[in-house]
Every structure is written in structure tokens, then in C-alpha cells.
N, CA, C and O atoms as a GROMACS GRO file, in nm:
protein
  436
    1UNK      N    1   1.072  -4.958  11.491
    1UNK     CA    2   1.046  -5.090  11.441
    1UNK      C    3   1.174  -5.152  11.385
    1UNK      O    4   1.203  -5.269  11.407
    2UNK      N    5   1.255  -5.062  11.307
    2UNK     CA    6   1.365  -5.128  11.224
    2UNK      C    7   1.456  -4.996  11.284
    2UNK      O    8   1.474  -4.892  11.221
    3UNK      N    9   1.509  -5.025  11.425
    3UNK     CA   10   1.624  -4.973  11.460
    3UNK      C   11   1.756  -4.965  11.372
    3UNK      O   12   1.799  -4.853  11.344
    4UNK      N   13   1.831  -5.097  11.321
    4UNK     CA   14   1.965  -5.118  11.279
    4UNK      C   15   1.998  -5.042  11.153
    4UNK      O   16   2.107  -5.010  11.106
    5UNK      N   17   1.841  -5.015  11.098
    5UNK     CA   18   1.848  -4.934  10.982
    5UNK      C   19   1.873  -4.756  10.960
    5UNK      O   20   1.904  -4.698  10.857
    6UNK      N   21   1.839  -4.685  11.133
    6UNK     CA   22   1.835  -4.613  11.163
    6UNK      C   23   1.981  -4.561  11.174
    6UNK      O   24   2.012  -4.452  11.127
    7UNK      N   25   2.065  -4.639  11.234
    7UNK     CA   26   2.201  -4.635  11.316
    7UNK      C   27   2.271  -4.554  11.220
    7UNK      O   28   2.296  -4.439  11.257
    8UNK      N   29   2.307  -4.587  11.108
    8UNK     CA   30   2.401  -4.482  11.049
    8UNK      C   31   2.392  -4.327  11.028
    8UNK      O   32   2.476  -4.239  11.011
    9UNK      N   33   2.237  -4.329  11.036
    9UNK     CA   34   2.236  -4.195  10.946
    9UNK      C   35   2.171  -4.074  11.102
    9UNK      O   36   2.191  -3.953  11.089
   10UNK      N   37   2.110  -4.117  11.215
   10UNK     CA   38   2.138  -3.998  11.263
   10UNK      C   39   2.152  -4.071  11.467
   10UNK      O   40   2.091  -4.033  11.566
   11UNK      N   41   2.248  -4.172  11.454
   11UNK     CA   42   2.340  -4.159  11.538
   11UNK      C   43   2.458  -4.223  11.503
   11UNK      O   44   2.468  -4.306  11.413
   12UNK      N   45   2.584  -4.164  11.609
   12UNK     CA   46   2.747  -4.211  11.577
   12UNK      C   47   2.761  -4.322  11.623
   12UNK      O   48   2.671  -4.399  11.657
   13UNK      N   49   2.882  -4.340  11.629
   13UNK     CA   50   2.941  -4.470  11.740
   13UNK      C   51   2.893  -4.444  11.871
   13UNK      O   52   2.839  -4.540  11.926
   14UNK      N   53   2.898  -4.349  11.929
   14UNK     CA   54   2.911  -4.387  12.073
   14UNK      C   55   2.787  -4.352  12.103
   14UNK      O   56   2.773  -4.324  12.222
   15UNK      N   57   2.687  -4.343  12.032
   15UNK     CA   58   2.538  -4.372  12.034
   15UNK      C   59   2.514  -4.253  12.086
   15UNK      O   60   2.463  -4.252  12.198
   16UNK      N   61   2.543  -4.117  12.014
   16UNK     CA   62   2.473  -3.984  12.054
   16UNK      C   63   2.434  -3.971  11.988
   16UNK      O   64   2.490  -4.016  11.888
   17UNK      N   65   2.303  -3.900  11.966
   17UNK     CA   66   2.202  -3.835  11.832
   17UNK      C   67   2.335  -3.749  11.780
   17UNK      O   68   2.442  -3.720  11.833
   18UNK      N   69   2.267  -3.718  11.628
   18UNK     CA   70   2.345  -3.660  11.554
   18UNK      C   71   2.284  -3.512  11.571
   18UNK      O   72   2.171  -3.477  11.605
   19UNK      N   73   2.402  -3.433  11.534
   19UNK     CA   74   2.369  -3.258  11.531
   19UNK      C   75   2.262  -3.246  11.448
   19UNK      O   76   2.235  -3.327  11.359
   20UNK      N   77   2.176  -3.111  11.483
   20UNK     CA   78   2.070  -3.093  11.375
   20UNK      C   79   2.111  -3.023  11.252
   20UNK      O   80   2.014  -2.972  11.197
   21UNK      N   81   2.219  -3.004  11.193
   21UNK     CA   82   2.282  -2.958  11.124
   21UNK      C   83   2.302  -3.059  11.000
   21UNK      O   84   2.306  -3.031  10.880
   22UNK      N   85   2.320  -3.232  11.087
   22UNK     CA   86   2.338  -3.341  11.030
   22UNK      C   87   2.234  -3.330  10.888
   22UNK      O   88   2.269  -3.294  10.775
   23UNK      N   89   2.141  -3.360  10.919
   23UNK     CA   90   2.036  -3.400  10.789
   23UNK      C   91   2.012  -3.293  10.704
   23UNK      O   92   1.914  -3.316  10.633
   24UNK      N   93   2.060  -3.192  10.685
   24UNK     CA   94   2.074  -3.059  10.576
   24UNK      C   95   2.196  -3.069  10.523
   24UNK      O   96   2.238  -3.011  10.423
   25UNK      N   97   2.259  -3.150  10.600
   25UNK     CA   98   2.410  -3.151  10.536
   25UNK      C   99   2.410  -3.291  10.439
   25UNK      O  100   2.492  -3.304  10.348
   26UNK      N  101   2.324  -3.378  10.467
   26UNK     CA  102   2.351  -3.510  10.417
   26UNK      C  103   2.269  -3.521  10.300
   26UNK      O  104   2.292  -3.592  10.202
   27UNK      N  105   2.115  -3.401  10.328
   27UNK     CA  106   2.046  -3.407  10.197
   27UNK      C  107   2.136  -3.282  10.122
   27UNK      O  108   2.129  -3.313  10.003
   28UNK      N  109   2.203  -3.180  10.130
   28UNK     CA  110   2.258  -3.108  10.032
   28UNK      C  111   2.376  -3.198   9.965
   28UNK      O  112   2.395  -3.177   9.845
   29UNK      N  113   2.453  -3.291  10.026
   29UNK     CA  114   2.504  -3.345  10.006
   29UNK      C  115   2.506  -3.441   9.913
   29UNK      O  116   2.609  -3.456   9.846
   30UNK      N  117   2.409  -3.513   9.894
   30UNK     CA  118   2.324  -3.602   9.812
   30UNK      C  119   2.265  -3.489   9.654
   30UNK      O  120   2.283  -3.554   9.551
   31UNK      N  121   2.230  -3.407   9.638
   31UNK     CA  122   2.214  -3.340   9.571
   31UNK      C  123   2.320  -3.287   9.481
   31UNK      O  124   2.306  -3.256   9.363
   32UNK      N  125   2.451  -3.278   9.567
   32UNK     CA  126   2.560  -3.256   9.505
   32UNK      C  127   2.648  -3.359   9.437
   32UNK      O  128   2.722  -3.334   9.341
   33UNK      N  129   2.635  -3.458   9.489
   33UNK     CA  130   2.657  -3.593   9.400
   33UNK      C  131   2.608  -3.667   9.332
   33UNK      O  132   2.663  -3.740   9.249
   34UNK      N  133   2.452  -3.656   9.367
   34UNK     CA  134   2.364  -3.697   9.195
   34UNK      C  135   2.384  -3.598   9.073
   34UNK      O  136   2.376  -3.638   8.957
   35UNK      N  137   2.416  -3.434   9.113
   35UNK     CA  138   2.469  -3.372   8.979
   35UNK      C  139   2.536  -3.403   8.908
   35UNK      O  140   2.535  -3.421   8.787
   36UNK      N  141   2.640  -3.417   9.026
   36UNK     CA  142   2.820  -3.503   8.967
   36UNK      C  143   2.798  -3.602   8.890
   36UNK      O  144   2.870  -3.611   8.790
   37UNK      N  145   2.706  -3.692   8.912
   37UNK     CA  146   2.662  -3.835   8.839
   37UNK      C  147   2.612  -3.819   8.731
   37UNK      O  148   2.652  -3.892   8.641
   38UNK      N  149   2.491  -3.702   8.698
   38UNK     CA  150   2.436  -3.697   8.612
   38UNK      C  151   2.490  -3.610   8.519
   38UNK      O  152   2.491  -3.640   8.399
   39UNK      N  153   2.528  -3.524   8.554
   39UNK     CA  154   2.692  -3.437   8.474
   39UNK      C  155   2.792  -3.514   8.405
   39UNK      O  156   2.838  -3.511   8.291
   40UNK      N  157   2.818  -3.602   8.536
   40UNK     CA  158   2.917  -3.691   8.434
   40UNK      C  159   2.853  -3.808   8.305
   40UNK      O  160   2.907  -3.845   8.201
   41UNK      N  161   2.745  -3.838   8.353
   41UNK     CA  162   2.625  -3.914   8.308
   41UNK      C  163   2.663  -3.839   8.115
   41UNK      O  164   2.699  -3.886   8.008
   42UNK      N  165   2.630  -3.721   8.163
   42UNK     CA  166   2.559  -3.697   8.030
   42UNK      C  167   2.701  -3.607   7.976
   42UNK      O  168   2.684  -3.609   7.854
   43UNK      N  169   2.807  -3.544   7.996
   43UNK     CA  170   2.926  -3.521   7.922
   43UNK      C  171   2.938  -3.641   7.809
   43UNK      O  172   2.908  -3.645   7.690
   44UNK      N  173   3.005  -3.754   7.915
   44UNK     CA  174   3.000  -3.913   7.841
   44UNK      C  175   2.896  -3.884   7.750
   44UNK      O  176   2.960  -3.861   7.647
   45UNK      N  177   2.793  -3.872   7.725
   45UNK     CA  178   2.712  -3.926   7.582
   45UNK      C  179   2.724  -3.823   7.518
   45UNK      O  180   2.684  -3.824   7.401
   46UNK      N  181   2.794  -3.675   7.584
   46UNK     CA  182   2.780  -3.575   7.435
   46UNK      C  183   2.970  -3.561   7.386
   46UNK      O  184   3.025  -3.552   7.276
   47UNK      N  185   3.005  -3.564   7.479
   47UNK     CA  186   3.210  -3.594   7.474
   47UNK      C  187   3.210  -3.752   7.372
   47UNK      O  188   3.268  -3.763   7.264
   48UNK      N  189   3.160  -3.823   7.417
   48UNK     CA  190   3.205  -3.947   7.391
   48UNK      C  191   3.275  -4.056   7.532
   48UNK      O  192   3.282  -4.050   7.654
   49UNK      N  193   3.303  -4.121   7.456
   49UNK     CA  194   3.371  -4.204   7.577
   49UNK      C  195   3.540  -4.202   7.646
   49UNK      O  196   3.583  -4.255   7.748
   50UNK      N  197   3.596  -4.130   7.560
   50UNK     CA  198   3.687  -4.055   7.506
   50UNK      C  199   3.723  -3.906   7.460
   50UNK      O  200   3.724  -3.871   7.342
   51UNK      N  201   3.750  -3.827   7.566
   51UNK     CA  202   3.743  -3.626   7.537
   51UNK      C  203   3.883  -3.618   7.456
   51UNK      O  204   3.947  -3.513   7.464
   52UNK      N  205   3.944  -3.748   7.361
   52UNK     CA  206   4.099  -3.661   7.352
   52UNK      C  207   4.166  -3.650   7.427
   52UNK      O  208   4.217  -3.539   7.446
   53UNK      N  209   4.207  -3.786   7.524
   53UNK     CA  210   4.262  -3.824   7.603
   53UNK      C  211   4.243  -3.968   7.670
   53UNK      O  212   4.134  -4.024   7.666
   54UNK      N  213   4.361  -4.030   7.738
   54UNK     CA  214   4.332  -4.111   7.803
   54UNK      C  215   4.427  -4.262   7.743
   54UNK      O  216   4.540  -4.242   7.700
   55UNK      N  217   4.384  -4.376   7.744
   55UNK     CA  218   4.474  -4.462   7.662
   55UNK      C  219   4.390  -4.474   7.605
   55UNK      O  220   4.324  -4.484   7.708
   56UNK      N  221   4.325  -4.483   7.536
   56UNK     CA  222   4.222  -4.526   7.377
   56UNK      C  223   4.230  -4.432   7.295
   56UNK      O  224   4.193  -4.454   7.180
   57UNK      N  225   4.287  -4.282   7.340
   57UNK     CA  226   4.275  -4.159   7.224
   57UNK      C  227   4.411  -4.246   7.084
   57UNK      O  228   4.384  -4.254   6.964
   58UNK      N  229   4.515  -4.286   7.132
   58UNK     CA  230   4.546  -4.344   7.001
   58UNK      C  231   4.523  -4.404   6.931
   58UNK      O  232   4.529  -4.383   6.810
   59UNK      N  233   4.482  -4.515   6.995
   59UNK     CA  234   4.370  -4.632   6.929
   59UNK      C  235   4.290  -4.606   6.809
   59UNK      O  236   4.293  -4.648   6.694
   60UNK      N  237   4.186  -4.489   6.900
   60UNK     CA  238   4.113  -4.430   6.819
   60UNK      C  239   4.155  -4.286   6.696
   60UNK      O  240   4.086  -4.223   6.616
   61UNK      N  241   4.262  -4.282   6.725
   61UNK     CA  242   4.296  -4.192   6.562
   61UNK      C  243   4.376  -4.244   6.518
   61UNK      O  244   4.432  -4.184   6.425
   62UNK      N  245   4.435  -4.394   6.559
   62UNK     CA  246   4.451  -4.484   6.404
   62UNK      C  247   4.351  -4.521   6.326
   62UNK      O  248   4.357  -4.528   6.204
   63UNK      N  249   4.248  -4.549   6.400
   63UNK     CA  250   4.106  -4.609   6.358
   63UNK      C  251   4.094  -4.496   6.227
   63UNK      O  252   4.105  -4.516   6.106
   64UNK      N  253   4.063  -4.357   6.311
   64UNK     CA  254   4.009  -4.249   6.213
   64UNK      C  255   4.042  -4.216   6.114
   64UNK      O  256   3.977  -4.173   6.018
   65UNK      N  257   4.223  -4.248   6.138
   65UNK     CA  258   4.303  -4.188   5.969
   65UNK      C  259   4.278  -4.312   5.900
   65UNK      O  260   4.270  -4.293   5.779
   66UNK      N  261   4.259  -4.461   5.943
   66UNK     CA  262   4.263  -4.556   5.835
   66UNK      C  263   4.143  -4.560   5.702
   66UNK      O  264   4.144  -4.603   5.587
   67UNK      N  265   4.011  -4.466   5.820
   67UNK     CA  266   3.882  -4.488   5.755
   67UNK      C  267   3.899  -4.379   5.685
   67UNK      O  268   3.863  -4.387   5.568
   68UNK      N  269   3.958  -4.249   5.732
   68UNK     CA  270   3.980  -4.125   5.599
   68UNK      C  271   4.056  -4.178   5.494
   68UNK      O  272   3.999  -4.170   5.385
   69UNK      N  273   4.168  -4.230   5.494
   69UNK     CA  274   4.196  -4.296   5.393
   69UNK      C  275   4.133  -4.405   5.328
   69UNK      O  276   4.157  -4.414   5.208
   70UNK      N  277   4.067  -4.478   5.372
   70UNK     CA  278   4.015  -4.589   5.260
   70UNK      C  279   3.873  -4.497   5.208
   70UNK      O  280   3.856  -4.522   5.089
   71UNK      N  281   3.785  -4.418   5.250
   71UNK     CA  282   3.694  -4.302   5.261
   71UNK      C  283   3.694  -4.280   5.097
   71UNK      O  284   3.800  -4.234   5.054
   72UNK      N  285   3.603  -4.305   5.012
   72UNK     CA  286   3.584  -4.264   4.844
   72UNK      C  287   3.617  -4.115   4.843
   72UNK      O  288   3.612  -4.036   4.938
   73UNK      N  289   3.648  -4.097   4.737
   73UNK     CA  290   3.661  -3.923   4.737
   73UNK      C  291   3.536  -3.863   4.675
   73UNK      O  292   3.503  -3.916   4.569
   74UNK      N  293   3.462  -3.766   4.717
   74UNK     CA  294   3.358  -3.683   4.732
   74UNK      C  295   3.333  -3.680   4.534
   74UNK      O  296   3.245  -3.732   4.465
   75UNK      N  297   3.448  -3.598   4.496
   75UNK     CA  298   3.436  -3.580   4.321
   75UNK      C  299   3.598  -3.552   4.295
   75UNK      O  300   3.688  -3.507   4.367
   76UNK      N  301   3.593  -3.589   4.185
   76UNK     CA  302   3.741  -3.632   4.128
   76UNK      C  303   3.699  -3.761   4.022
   76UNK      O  304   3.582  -3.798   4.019
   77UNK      N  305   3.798  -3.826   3.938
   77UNK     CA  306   3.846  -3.872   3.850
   77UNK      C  307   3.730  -4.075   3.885
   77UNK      O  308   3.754  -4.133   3.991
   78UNK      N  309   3.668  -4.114   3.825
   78UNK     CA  310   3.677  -4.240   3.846
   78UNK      C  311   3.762  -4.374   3.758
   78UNK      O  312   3.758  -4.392   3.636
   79UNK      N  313   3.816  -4.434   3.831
   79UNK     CA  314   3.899  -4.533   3.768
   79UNK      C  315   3.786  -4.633   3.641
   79UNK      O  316   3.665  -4.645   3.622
   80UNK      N  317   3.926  -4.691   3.575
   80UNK     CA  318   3.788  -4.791   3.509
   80UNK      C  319   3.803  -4.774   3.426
   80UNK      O  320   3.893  -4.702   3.382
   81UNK      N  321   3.649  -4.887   3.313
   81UNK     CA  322   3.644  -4.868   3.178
   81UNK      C  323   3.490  -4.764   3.171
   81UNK      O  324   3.418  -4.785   3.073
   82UNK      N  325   3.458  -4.689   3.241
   82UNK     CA  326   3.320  -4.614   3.255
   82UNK      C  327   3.359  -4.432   3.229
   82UNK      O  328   3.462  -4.365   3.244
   83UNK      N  329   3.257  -4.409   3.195
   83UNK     CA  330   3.294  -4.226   3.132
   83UNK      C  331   3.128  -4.167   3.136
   83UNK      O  332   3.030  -4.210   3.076
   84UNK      N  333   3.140  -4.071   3.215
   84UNK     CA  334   3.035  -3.974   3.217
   84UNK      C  335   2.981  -3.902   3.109
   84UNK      O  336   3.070  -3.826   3.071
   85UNK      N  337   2.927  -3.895   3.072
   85UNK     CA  338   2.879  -3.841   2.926
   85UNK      C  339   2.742  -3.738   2.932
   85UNK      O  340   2.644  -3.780   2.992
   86UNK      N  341   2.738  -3.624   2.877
   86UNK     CA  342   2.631  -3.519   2.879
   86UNK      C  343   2.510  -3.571   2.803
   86UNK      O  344   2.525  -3.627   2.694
   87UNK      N  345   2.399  -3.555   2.853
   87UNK     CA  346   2.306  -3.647   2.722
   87UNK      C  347   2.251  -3.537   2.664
   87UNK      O  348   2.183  -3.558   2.564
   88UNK      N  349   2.271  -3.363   2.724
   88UNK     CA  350   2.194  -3.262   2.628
   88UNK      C  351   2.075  -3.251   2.677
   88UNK      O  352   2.035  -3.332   2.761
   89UNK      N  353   1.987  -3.135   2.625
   89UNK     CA  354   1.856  -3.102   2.650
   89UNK      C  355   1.759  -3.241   2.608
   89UNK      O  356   1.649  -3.261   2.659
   90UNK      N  357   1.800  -3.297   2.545
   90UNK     CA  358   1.659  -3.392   2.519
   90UNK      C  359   1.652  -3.503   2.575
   90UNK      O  360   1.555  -3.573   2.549
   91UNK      N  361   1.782  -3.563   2.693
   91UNK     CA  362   1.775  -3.695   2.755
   91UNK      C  363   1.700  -3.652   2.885
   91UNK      O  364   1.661  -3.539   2.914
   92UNK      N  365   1.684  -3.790   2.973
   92UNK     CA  366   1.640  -3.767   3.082
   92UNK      C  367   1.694  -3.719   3.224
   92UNK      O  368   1.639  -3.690   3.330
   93UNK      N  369   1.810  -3.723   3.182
   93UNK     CA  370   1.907  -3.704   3.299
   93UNK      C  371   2.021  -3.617   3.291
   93UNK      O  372   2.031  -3.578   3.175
   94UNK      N  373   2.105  -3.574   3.360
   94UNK     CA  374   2.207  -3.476   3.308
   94UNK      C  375   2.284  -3.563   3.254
   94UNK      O  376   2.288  -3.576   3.132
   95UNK      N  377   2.359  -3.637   3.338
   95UNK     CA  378   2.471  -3.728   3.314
   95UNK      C  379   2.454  -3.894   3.218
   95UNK      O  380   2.371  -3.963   3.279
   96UNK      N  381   2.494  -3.948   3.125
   96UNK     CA  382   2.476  -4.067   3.161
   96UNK      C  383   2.633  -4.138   3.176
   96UNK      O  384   2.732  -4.101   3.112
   97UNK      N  385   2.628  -4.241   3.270
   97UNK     CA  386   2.739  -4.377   3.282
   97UNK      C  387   2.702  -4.452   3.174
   97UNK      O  388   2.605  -4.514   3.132
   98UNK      N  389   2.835  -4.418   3.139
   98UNK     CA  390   2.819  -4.596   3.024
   98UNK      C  391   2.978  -4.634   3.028
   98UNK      O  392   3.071  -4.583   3.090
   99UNK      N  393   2.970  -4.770   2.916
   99UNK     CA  394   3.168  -4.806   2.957
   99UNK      C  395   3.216  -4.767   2.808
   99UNK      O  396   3.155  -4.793   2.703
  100UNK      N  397   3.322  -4.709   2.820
  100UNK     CA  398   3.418  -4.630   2.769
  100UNK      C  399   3.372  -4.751   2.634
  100UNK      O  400   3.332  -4.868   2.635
  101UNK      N  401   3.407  -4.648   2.525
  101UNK     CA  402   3.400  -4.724   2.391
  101UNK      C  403   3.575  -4.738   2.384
  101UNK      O  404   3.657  -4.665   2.440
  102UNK      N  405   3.598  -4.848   2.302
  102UNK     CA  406   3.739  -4.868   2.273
  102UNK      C  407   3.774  -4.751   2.168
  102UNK      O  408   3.667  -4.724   2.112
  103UNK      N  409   3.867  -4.677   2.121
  103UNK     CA  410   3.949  -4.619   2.014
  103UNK      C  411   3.876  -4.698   1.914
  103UNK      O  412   3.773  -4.646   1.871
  104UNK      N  413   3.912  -4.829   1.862
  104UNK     CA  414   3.902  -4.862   1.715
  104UNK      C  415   3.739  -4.870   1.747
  104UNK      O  416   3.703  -4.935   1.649
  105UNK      N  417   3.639  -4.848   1.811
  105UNK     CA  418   3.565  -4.846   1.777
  105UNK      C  419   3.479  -4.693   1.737
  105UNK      O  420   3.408  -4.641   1.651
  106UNK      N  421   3.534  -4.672   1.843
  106UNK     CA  422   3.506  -4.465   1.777
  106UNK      C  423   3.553  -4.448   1.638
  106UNK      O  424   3.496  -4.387   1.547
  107UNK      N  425   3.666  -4.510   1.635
  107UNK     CA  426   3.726  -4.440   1.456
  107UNK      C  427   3.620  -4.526   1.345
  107UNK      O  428   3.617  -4.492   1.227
  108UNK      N  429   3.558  -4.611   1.383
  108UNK     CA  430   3.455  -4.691   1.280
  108UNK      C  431   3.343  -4.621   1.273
  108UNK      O  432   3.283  -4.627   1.166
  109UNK      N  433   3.292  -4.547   1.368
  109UNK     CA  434   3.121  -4.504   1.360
  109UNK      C  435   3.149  -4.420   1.286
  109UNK      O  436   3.061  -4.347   1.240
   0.00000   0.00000   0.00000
């Protein structure tokens, strides 16, 4: 019915049927390149788009050191007029924040 559609896949140019060898070779074939696809498919989403290589790997570890550096630090010192303070067995919380009392006012209480 639909000859022209036929033509590539099991005859040549000079219009001989194809070997019977042809269509085991073309479906193993096909099998071996949807892996490839889907292999590569799915590296990409667990690699990234980028394995640490390529032209964007610099790009991307300027990106990374800028955000480790601007990145809060985990625990250490906070800047400021604020001070952590123990409230003891009878508060509600371990810690409380409050803002730093001035000197002349500690030496008054």
C-alpha cells in the first residue's frame, strides 16, 4: 500500500531485497542506541550537566567559592550589639538573645 515507506529499510539502491541478517541487525542495533540515549539520558541528571569538565567547569567553581564564602558560618562568634546568655534550670529555653547591656549600665544594677 505505502511502498516509498518500505524502501529504506529492507531494500538498497539497486532495488535488491536486503540480507536476512538485515532486520536482526537493525533491531539489535536500535537497542543499542536507545541505551546510549538513555544512559546518557540519565548520567546527565545524576553527574549534572557538567562531570568536572568542559567550558562551564570554571564558571561554575567561581560560582561555588563565591557562595562558600559569602555562606554564614555554622558556629563561631556573632557580630553586633546581641550576646547569648544561659537562662539556667528555671527559664524556658537554654539560650536567651538579648542586646548587649552597655558597661555603665552593668556597673549601676
Amino acid at each position: 500500500m505505502f511502498p516509498i515507506l518500505r524502501f529504506p529499510y529492507d531494500v538498497d539502491i539497486l532495488n535488491q531485497p536486503a540480507p536476512k541478517w538485515y532486520s536482526q541487525y537493525r533491531f539489535y542495533l536500535s537497542i543499542l542506541v536507545g541505551t546510549c540515549i538513555i544512559g546518557t539520558l540519565a548520567g546527565i541528571s545524576y553527574y549534572g550537566p557538567v562531570a568536572g569538565h568542559g567550558l562551564l567547569s570554571h564558571d561554575l567553581q567561581m560560582i561555588q567559592n563565591e557562595r562558600r564564602r559569602q555562606r554564614p558560618e555554622v558556629s563561631g562568634t556573632i557580630r553586633g550589639d546581641i550576646e547569648a546568655v544561659s537562662t539556667g534550670e528555671a527559664g524556658d529555653t537554654y539560650v536567651q538573645v538579648r542586646k548587649k547591656q552597655k558597661q555603665e549600665e552593668e556597673h549601676n544594677d
